[in-house]
C-alpha positions in Angstrom: 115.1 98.5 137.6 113.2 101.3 138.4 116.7 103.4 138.9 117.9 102.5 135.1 114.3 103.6 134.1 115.2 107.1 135.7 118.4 107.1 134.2 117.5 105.9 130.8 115.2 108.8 130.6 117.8 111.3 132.3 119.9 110.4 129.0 117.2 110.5 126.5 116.1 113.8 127.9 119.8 115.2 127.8 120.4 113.4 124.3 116.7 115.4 122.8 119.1 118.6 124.7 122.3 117.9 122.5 119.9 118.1 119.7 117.8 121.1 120.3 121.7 122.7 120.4 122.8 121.1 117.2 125.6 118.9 119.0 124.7 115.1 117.0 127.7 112.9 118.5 126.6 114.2 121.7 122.9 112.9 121.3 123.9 109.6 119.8 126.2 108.9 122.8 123.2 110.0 125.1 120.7 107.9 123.1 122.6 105.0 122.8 123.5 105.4 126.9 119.5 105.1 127.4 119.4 102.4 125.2 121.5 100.4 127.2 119.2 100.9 130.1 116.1 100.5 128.5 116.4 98.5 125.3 112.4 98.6 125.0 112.6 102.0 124.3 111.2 103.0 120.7 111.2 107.0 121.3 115.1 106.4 122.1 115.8 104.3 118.8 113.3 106.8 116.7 115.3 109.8 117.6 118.9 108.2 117.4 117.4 107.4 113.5 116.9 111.2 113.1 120.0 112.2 113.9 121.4 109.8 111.7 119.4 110.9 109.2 120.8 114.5 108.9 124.2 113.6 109.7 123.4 112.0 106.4 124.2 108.2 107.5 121.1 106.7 105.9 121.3 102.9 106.8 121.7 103.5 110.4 118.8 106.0 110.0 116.8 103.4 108.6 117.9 101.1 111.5 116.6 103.3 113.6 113.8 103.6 112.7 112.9 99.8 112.0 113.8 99.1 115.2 111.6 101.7 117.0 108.6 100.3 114.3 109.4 97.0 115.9 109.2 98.3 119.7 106.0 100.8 118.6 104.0 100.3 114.8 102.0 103.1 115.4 104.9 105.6 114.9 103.7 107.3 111.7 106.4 109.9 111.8 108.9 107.1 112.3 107.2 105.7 108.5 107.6 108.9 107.0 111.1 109.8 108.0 111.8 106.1 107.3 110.4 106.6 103.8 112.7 110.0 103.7 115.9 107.7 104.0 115.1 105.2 101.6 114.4 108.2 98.8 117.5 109.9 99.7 118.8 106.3 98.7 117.2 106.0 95.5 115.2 103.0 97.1 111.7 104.6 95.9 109.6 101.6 96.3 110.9 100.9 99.6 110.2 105.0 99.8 106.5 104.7 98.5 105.6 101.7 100.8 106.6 104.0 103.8 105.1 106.5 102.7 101.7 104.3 102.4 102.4 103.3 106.1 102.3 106.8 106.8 98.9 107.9 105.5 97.2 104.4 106.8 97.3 106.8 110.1 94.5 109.5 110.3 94.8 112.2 109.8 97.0 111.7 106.4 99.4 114.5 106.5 99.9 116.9 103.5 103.6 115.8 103.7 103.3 112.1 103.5 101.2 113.0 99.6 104.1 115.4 98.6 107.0 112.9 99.4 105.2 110.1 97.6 104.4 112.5 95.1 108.1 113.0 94.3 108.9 109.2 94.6 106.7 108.8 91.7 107.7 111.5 90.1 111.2 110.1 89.8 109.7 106.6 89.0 108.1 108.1 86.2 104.8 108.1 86.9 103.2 111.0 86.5 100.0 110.9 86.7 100.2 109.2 90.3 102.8 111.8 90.6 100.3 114.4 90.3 97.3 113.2 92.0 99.4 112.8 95.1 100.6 116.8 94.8 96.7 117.4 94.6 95.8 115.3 97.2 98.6 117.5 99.5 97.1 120.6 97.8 93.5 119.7 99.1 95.8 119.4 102.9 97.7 122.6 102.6 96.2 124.7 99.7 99.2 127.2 100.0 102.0 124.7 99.2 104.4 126.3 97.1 106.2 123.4 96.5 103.2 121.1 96.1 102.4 123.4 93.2 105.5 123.5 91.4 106.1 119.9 91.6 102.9 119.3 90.1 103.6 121.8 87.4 106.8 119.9 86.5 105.1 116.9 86.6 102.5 118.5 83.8 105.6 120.0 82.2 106.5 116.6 81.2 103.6 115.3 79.9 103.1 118.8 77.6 100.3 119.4 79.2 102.0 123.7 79.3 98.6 125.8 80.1 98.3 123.8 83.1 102.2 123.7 84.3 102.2 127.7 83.5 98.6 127.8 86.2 101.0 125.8 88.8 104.1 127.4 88.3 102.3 130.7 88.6 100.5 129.3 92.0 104.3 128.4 93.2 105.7 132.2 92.4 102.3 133.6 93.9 102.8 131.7 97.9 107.0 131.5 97.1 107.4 134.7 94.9 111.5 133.9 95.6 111.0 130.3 94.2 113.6 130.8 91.2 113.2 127.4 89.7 109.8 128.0 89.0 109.9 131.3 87.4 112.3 129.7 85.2 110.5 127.0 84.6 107.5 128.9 83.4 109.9 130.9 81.2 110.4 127.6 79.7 107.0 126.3 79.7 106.1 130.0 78.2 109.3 129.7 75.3 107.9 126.2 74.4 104.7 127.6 73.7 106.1 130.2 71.6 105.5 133.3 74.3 108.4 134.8 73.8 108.2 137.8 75.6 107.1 136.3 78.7 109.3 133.7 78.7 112.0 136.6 78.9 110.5 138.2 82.0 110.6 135.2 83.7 113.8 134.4 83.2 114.7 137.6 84.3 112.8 137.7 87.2 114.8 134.0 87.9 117.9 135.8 87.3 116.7 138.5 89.8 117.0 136.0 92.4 119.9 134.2 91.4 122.9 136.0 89.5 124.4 132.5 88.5 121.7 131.0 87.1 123.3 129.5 83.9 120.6 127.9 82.2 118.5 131.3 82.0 120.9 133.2 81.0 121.2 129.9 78.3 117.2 130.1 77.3 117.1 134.0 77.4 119.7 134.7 74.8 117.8 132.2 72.7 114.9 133.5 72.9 116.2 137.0 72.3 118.0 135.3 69.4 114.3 134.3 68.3 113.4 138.0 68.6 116.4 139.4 66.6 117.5 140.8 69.4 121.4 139.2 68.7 123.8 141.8 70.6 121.0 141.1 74.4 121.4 137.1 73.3 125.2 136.8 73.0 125.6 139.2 75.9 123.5 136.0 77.5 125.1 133.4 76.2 128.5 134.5 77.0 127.6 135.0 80.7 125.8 131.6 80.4 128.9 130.4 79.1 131.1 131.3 81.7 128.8 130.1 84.2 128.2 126.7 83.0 130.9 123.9 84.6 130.5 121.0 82.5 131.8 121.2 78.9 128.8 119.9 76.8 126.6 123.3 77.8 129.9 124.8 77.3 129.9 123.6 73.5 126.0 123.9 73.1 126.5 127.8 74.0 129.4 128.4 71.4 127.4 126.6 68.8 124.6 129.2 69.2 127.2 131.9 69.5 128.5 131.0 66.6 125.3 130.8 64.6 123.7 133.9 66.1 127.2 135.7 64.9 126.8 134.0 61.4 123.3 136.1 61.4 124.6 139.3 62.4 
């Protein structure tokens, strides 16, 4: 017995090795070897789930990491990446129930509040949404995504002054966060803000050539100016861009009436 202990941990040791070098088949096969020794093994069945879970191969993730919660309960990482898996599935309340497992342990991690953050988000409910982004905020005050989630999750309830004071938190620790340059662009064009609605959808653009919906909102906006020759120049590359045919046929409907103008 005490030889298949030494060997069981031989494999796990050269499985955690496979990983570290990016080689998953490899791991499993070495994890599942160890497993066979020493079926009591949580660690074994915890990190078998992980690599699961970025091979993309949810359910066995997930049945990974039950079964080391079974072996172990007092695996709060194995809760949290648990609750990873079941969003990634579009199970949120499955999601959100790990996710409390998780921050029953102390000390609650910053993460655990971001993921269920953006479980509720997708649920719908934002205001849990957002006092879970402030909760990881309070964790890890430098968050740039903590801050732009929350923004989006003020975005949708019109509450702009106070998604424009995230997104700008977001640019400020990410300044190459595209999405929420944009987003403030949008947040600033709702508001009427023309002009800095523009430079933030250029600065979005700045970072990503082929970003079709701000080359979309800019030439409106410059549309909304009477700027017509900068918006179709816009819209056209918007146009091209864009691979589904209804923004396709919303951007030659303002082409159209932006030409009528002219």
């Amino acid at each position: 017995m005490k030889l298949d202990s030494h060997l069981a941990e031989a494999y796990y040791n050269r499985g955690m090795a496979y990983v570290e070098k990016d080689e998953p088949d490899q791991a499993v096969a070495d994890f599942n070897q160890a497993l066979v020794l020493n079926p009591q093994d949580a660690k074994a069945y915890y990190r078998r789930g992980s690599v699961y879970y970025h091979k993309g191969e949810l359910d066995r993730a997930i049945e990974g990491y039950t079964q080391a919660l079974k072996l172990n309960p007092h695996l709060p990482e194995a809760y949290y990446n648990r609750g990873l898996a079941y969003y990634d599935k579009g199970e949120l309340d499955q999601a959100i129930r790990d996710y409390d497992e998780t921050l029953a342990f102390n000390p609650p991690e910053a993460k655990a509040y971001y993921s269920r953050g953006l479980a509720y988000y997708d649920k719908g409910e934002l205001d849990q949404a957002i006092v879970d982004f402030s909760q990881a905020l309070v964790l890890n005050p430098q968050d740039a995504k903590a801050y732009y989630s929350r923004g989006s999750a003020y975005h949708d309830k019109g509450e702009l002054d106070q998604a424009i004071e995230d997104y700008s938190q977001a640019v400020r620790f990410n300044p190459r966060e595209s999405q929420a340059y944009y987003y403030r662009g949008v947040a600033y064009h709702a508001r009427g803000e023309l002009d800095q609605a523009i430079g933030d959808y250029s600065q979005a653009l700045a970072l990503n050539h082929n970003f079709a919906l701000a080359y979309k909102y800019r030439g409106v906006a410059y549309a909304m100016l009477g700027k017509y020759r900068l918006a179709l120049e816009d819209l056209y590359r918007a146009q091209g861009l864009f691979t589904d045919l209804e923004n396709k046929i919303k951007v030659e409907r303002y082409i159209q009436h932006i030409k009528a103008l002219q």
